[in-house]
Backbone of each chain as ProteinMPNN parsed JSONL, in Angstrom:
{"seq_chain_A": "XXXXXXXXXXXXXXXXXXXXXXXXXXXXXXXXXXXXXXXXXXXXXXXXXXXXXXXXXXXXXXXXXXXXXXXXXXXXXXXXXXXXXXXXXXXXXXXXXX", "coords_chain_A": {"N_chain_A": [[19.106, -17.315, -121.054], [21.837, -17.336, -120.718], [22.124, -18.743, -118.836], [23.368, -21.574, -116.556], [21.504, -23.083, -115.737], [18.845, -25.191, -116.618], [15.447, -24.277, -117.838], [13.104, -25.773, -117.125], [14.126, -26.523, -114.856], [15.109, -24.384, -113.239], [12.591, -23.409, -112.382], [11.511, -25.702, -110.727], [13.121, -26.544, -109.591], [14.081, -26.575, -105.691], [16.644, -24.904, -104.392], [16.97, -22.71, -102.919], [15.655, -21.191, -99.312], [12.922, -19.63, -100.371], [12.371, -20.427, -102.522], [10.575, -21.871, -101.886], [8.41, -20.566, -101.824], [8.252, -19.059, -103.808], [7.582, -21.055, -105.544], [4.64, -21.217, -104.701], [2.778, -18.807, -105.414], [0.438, -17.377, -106.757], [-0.9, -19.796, -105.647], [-2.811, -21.233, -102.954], [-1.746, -20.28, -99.511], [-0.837, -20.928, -96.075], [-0.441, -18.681, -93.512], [1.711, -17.984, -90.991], [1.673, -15.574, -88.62], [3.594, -13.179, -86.23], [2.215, -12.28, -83.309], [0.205, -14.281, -82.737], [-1.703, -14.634, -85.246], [-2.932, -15.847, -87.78], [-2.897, -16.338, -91.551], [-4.644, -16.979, -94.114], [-4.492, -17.229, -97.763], [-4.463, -16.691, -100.959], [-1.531, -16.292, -102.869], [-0.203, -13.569, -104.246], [1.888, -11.933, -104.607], [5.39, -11.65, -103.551], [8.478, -10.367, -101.519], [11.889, -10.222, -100.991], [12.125, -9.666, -98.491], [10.326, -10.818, -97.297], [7.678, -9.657, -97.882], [4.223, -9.711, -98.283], [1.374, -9.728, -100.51], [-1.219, -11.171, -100.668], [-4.215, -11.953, -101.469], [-8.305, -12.661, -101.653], [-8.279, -13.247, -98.59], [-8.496, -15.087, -94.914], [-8.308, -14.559, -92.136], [-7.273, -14.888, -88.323], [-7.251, -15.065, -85.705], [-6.147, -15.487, -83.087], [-6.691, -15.373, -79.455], [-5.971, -14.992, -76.448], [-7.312, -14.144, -72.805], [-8.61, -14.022, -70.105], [-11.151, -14.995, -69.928], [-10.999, -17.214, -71.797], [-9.028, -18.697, -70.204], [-7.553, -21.506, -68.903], [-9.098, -22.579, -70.547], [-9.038, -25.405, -73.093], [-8.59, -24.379, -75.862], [-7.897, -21.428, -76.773], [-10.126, -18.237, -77.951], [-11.145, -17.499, -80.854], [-10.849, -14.589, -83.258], [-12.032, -14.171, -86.76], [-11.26, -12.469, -89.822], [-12.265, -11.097, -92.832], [-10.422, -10.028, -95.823], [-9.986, -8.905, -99.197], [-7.681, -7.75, -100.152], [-4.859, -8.227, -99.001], [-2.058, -6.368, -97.879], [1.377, -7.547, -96.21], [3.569, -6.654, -94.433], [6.965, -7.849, -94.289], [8.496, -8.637, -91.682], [6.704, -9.374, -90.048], [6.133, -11.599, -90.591], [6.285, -15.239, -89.183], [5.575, -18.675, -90.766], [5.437, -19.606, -93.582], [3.488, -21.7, -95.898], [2.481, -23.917, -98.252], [-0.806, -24.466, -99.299], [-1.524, -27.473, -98.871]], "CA_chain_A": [[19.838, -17.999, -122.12], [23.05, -17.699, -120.563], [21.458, -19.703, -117.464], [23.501, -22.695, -116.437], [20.207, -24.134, -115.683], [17.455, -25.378, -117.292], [14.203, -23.106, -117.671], [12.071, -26.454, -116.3], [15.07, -26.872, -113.359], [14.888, -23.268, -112.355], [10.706, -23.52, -111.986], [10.715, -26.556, -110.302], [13.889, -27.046, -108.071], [14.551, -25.605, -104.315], [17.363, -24.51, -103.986], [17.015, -21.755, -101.459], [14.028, -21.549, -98.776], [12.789, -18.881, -101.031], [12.336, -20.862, -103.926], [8.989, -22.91, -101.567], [7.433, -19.513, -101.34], [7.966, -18.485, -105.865], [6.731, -21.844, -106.058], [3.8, -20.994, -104.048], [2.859, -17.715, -105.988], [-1.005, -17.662, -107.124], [-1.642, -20.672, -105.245], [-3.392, -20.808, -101.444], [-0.811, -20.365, -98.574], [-0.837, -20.428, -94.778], [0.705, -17.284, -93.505], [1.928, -17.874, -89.359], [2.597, -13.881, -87.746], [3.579, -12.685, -84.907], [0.923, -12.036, -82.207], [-1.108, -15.139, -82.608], [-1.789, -14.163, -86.235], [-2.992, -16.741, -89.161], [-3.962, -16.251, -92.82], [-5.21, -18.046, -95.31], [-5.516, -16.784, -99.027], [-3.835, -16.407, -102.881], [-0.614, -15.346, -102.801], [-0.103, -12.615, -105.09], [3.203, -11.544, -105.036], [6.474, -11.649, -102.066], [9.489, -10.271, -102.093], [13.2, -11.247, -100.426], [11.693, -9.727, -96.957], [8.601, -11.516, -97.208], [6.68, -9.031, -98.309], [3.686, -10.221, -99.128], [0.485, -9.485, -101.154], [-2.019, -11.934, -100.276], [-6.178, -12.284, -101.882], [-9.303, -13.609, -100.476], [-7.78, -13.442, -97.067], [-8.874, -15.249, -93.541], [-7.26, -13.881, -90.981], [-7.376, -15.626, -87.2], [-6.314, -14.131, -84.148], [-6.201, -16.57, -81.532], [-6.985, -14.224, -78.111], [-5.591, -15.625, -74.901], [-7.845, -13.821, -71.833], [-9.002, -14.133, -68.54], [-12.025, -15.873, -70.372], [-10.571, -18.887, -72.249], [-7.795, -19.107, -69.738], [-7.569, -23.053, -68.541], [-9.628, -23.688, -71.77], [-8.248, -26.087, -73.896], [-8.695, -23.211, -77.235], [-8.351, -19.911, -77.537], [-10.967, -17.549, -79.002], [-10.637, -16.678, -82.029], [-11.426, -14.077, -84.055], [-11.595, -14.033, -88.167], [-11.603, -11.415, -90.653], [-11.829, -11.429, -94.162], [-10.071, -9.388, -96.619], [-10.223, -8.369, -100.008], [-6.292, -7.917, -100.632], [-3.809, -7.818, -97.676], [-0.533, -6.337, -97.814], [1.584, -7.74, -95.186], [4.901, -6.527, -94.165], [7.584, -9.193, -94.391], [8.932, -8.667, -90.26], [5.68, -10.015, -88.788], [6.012, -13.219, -91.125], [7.052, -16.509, -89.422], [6.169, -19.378, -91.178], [4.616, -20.083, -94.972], [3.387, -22.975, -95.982], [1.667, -24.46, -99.359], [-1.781, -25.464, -98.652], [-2.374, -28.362, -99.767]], "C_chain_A": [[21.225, -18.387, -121.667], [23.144, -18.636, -118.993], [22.365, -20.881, -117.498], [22.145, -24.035, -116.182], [19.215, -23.984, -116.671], [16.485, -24.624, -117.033], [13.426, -24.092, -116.455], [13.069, -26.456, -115.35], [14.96, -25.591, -112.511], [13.229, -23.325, -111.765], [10.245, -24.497, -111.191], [11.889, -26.781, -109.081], [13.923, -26.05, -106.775], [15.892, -25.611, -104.072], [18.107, -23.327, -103.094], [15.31, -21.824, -100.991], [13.218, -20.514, -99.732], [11.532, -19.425, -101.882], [10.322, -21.559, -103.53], [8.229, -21.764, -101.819], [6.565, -19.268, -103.376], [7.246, -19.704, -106.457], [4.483, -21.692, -105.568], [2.745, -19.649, -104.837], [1.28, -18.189, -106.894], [-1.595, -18.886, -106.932], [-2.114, -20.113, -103.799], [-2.071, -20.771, -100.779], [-1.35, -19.787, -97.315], [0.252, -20.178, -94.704], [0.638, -17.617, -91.91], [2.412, -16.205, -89.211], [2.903, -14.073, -86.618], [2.857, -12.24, -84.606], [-0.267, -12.514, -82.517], [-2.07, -14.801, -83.741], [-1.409, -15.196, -87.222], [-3.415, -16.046, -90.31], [-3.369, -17.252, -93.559], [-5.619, -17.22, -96.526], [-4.203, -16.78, -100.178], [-2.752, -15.652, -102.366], [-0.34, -14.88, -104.197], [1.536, -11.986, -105.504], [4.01, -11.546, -103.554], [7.717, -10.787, -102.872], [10.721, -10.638, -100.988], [12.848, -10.702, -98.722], [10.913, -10.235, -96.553], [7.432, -10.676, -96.836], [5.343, -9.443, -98.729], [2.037, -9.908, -99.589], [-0.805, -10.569, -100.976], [-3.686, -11.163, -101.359], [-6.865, -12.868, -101.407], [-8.59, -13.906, -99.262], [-8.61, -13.878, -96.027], [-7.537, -14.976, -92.891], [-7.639, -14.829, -89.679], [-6.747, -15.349, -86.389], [-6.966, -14.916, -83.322], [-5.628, -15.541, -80.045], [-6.692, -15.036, -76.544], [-5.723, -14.343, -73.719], [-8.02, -14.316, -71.124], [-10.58, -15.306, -69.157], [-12.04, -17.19, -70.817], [-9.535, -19.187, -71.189], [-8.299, -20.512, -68.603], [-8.422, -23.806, -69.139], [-8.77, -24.269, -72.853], [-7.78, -25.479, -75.264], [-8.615, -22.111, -76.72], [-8.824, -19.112, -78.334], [-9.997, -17.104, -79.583], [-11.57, -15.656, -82.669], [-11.378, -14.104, -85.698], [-12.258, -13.055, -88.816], [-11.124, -11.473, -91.733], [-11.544, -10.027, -95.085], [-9.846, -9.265, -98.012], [-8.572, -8.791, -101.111], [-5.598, -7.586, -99.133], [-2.382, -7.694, -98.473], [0.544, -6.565, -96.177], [3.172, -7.311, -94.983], [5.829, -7.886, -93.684], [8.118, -9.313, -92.612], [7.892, -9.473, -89.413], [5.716, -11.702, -88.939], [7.031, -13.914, -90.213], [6.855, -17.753, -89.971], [5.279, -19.29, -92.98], [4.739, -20.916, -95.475], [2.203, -22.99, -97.055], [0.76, -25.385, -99.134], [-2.069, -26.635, -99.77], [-3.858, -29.23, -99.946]], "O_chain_A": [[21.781, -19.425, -122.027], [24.122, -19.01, -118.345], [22.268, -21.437, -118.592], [22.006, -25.242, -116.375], [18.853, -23.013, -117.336], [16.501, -24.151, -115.897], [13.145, -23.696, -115.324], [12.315, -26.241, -114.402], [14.759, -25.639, -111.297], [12.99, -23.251, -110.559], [9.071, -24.547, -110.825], [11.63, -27.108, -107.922], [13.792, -24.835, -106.917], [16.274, -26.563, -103.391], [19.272, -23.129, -102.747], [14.291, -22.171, -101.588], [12.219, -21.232, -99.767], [10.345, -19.106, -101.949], [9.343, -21.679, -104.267], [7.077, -22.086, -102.112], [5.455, -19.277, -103.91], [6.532, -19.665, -107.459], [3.475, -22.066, -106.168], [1.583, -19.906, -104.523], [1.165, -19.227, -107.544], [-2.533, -19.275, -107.627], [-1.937, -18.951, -103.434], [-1.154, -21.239, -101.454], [-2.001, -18.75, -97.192], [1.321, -20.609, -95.137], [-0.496, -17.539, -91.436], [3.454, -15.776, -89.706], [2.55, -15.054, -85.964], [2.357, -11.49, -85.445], [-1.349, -11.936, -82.621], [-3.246, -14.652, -83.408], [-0.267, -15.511, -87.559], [-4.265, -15.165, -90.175], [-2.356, -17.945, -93.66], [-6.688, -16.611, -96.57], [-3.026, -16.899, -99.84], [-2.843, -14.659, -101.643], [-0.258, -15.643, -105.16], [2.031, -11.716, -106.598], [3.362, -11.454, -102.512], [7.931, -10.577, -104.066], [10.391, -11.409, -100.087], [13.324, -11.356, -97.794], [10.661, -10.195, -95.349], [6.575, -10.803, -95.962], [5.37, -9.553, -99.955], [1.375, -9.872, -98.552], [-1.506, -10.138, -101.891], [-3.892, -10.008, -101.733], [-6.468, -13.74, -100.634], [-8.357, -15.098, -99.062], [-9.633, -13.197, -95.95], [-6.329, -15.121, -93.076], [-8.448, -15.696, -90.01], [-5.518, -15.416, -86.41], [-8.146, -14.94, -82.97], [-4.492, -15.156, -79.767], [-7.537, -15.547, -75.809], [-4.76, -13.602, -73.519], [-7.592, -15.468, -71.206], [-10.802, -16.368, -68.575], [-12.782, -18.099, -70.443], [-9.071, -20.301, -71.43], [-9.18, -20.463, -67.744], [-8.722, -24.973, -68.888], [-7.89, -23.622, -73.419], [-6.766, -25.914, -75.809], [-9.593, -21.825, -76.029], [-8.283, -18.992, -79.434], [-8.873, -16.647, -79.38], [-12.796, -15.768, -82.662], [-10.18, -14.023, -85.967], [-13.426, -12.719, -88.624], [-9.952, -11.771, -91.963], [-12.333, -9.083, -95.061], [-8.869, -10.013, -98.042], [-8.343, -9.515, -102.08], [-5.963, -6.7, -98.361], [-1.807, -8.438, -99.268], [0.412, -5.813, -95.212], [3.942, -7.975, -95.676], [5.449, -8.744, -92.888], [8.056, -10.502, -92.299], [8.134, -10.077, -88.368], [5.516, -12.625, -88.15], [8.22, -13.598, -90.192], [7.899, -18.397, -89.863], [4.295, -18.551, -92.997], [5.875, -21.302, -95.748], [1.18, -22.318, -96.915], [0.946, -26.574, -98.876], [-2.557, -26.695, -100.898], [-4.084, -29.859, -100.98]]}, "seq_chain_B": "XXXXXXXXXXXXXXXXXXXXXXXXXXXXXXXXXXXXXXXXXXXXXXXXXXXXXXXXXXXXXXXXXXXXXXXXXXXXXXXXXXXXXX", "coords_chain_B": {"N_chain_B": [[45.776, -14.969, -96.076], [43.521, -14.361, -96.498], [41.752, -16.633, -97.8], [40.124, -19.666, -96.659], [41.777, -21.527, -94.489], [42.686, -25.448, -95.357], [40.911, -28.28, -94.055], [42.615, -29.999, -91.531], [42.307, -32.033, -90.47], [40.688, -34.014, -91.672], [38.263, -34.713, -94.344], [35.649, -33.927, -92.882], [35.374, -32.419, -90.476], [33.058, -29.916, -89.611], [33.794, -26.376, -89.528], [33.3, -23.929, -89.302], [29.632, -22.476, -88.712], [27.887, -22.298, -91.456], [29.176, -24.411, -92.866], [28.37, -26.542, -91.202], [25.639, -26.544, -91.519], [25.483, -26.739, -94.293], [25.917, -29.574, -94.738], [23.857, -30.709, -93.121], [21.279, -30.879, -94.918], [18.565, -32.446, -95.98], [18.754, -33.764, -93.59], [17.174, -35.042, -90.983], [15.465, -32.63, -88.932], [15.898, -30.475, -85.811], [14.271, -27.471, -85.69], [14.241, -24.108, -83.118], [12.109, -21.627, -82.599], [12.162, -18.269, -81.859], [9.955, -17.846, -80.083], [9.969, -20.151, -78.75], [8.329, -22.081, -79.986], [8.72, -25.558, -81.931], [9.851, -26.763, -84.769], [10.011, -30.258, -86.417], [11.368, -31.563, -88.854], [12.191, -32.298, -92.435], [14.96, -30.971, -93.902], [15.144, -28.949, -95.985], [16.741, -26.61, -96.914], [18.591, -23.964, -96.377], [19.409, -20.147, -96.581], [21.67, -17.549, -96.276], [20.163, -15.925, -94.616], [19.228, -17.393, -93.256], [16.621, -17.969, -93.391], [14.883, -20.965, -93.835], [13.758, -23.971, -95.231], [11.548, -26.246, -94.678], [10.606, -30.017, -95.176], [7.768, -32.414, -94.393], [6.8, -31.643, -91.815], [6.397, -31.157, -88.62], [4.454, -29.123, -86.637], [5.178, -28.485, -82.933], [3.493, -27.016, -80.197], [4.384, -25.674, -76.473], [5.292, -28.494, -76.374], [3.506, -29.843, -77.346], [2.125, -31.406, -79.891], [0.871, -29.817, -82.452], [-0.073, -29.164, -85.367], [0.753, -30.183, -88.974], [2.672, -29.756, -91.348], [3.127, -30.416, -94.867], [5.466, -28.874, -96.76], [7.481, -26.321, -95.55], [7.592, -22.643, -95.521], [10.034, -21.038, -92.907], [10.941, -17.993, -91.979], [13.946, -16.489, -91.103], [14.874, -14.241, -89.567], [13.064, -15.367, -86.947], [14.712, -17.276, -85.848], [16.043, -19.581, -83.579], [17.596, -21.425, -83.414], [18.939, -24.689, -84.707], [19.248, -27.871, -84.87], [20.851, -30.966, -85.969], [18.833, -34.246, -85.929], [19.891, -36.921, -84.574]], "CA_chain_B": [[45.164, -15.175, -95.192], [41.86, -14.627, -96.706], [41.503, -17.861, -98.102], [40.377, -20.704, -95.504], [42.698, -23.317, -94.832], [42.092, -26.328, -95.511], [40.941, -28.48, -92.451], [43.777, -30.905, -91.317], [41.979, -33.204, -89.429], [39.397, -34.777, -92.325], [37.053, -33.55, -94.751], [33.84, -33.634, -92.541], [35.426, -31.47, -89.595], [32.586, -28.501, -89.93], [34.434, -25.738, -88.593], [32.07, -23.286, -89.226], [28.538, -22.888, -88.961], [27.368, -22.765, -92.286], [29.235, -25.614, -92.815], [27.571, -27.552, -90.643], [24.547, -26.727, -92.01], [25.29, -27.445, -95.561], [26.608, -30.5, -94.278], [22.747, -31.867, -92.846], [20.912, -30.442, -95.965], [18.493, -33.194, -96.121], [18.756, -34.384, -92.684], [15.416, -34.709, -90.173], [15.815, -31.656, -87.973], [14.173, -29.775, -85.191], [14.553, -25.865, -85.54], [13.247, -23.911, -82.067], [11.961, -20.529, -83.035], [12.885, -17.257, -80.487], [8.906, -17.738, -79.009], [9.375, -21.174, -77.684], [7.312, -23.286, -81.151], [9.601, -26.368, -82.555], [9.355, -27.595, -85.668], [10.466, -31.187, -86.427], [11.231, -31.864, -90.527], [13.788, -32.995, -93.258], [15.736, -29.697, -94.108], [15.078, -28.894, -97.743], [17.548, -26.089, -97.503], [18.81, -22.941, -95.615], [20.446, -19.524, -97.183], [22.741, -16.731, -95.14], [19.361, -14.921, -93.536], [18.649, -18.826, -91.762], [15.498, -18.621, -93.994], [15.086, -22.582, -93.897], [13.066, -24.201, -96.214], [11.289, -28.144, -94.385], [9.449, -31.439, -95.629], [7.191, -33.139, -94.089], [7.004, -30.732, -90.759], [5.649, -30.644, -87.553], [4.86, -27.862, -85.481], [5.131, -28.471, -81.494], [3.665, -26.133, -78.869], [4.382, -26.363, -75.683], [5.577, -29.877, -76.372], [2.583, -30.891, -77.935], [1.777, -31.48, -81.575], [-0.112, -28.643, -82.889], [-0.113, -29.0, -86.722], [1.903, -30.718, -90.082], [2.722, -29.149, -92.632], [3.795, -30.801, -96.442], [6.193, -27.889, -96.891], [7.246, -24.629, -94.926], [9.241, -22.038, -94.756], [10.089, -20.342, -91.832], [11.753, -16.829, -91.846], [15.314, -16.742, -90.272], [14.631, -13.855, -87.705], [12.3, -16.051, -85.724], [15.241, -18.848, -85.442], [17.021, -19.434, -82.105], [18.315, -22.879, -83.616], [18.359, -26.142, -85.646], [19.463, -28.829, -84.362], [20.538, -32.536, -86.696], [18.422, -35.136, -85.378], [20.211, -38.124, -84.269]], "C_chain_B": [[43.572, -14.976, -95.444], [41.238, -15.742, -97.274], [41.021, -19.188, -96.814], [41.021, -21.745, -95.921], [42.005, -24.391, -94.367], [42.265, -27.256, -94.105], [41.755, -29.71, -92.528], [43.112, -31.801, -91.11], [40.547, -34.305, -89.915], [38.525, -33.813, -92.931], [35.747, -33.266, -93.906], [34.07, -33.007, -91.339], [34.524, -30.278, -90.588], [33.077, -27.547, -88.63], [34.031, -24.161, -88.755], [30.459, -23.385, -89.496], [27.324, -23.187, -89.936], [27.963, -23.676, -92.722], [28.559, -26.41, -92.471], [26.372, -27.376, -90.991], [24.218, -27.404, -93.361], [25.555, -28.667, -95.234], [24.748, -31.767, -93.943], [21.525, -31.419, -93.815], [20.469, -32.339, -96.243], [18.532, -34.586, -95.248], [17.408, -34.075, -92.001], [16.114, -33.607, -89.069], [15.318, -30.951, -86.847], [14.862, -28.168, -85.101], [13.292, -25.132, -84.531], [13.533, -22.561, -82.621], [12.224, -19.478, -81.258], [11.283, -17.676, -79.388], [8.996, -19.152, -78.551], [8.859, -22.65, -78.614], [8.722, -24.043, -81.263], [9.099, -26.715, -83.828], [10.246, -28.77, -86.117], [10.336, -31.39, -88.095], [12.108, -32.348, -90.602], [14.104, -31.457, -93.662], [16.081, -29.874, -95.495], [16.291, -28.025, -97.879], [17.364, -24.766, -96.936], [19.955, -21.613, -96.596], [20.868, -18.735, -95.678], [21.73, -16.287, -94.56], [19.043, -16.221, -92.347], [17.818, -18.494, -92.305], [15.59, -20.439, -94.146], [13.664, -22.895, -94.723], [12.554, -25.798, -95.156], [10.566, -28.949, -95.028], [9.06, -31.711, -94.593], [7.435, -32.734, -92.347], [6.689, -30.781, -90.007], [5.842, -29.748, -86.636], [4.14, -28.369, -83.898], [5.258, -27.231, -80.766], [3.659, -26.548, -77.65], [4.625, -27.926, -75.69], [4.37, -30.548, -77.174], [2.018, -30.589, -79.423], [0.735, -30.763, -82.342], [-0.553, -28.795, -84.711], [0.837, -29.927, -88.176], [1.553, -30.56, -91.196], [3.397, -29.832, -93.924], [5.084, -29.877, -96.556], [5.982, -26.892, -96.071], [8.507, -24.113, -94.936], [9.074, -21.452, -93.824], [11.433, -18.793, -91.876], [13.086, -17.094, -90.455], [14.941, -16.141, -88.936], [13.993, -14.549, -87.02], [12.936, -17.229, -84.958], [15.869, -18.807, -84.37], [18.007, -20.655, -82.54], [17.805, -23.767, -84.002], [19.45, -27.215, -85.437], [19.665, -30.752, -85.332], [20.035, -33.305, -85.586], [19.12, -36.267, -85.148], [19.313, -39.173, -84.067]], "O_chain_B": [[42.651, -15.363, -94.726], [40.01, -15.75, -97.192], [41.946, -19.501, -96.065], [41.041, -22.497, -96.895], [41.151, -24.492, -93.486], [43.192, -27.185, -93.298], [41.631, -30.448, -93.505], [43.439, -32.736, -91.841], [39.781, -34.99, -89.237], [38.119, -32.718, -92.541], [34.911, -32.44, -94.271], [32.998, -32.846, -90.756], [34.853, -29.826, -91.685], [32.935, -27.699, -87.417], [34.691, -23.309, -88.161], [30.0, -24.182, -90.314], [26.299, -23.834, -89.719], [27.093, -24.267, -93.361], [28.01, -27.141, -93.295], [25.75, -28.395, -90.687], [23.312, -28.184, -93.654], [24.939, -29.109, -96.204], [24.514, -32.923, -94.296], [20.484, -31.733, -93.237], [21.256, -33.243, -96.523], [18.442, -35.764, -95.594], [16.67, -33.138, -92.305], [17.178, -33.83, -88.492], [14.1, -30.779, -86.902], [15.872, -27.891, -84.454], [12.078, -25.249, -84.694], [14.637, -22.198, -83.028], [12.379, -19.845, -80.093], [11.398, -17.79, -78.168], [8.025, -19.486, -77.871], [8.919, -23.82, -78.237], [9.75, -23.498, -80.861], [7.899, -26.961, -83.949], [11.412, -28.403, -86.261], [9.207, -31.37, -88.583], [12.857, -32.811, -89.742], [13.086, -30.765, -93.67], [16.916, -30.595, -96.042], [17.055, -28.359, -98.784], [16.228, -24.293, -96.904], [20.999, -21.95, -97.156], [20.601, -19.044, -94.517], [22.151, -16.009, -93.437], [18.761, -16.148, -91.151], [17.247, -18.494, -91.214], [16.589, -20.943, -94.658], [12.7, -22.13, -94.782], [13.546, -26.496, -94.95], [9.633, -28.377, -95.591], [9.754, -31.402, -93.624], [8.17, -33.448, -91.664], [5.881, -29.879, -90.227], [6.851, -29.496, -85.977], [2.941, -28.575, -83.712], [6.255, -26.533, -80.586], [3.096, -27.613, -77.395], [3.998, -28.556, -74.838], [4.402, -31.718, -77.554], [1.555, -29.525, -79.832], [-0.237, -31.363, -82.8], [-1.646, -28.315, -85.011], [1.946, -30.229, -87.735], [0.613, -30.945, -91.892], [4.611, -29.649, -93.841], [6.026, -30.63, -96.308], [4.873, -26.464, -95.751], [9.657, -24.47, -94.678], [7.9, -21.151, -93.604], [12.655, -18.909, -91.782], [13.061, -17.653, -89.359], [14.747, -16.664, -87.839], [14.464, -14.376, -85.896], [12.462, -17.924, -84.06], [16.382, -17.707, -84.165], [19.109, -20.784, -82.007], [16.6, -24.0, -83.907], [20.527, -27.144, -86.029], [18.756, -31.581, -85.297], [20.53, -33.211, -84.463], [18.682, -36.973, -86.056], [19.73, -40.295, -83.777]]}, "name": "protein", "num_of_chains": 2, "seq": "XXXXXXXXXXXXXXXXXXXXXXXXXXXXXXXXXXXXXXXXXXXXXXXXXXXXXXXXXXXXXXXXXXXXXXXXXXXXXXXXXXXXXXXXXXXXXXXXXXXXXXXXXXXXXXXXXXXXXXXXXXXXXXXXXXXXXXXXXXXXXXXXXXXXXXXXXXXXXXXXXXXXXXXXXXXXXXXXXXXXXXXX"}
């Protein structure tokens, strides 16, 4: 109430990188980690470390061995999950699938 | 002395670095992460951790065009630097 902003201006503008993620919030999102580490699924809840709660999860671990090495891909592996909780340190990028 | 003085030499001397950031807010950018990735966007918007917010994104490995993203954010720790595009 005592908001300088508008209810619809707070829900819809970016004004910190933050804001892409709260917009993001029970929709799909690709999750980039550290160590060659994708997902894909519902985000459920984050918080200011990028904490984050994830549903229906694919996972993708792209494996660089002695096997694919001077192939154009790297195996992958995928694994699906249920609910993932992910600690916000591994996160680098998130992105609203569209 | 805790106040900054004001810069002599024109308003658009950025004479620190969040300056200069608020400053291309909305500029095309390329931010190189600590492993080496680039990503090439418009810079929706950065707070004090260097969380950065991009439009219309691409991610380059190794030099070559791996992905593009509509929106992303990218967590600060992973940033080495962001760069205005000229």
């Amino acid at each position: 109430m005592a908001d300088a902003e508008s209810p619809s201006e707070s829900a819809t503008n970016v004004n910190e990188p933050l804001d892409l993620v709260r917009l993001s919030l029970n929709e799909t999102v690709f999750v980039k980690l550290r160590g060659d580490r994708e997902l894909k699924g519902r985000l459920h809840a984050y918080d200011s470390h990028c904490n984050l709660v994830l549903g229906e999860v694919e996972e993708t671990i792209y494996i660089f061995d002695d096997e694919t090495e001077g192939a154009d891909e790297p195996r992958t592996v995928t694994k699906n999950s249920e609910m993932l909780f992910v600690r916000g340190d591994s996160v680098v990028l998130i992105s609203p699938q569209q | 002395m805790s106040a900054a003085p004001q810069a002599p030499n024109g308003a658009n001397d950025s004479r620190d670095p969040s300056g200069f950031l608020s400053e291309i807010i909305g500029a095309p950018v390329t931010v190189k992460l600590n492993s080496g990735v680039v990503y090439k966007g418009e810079l929706q918007s950065v707070d004090g951790y260097m969380n950065i917010a991009l439009e219309q994104t691409k991610e380059f490995v190794d030099g070559k065009l791996r992905r593009n993203y509509g929106d992303a954010f990218v967590r600060g720790n992973n940033v080495m630097y962001i760069s205005a595009d000229t």
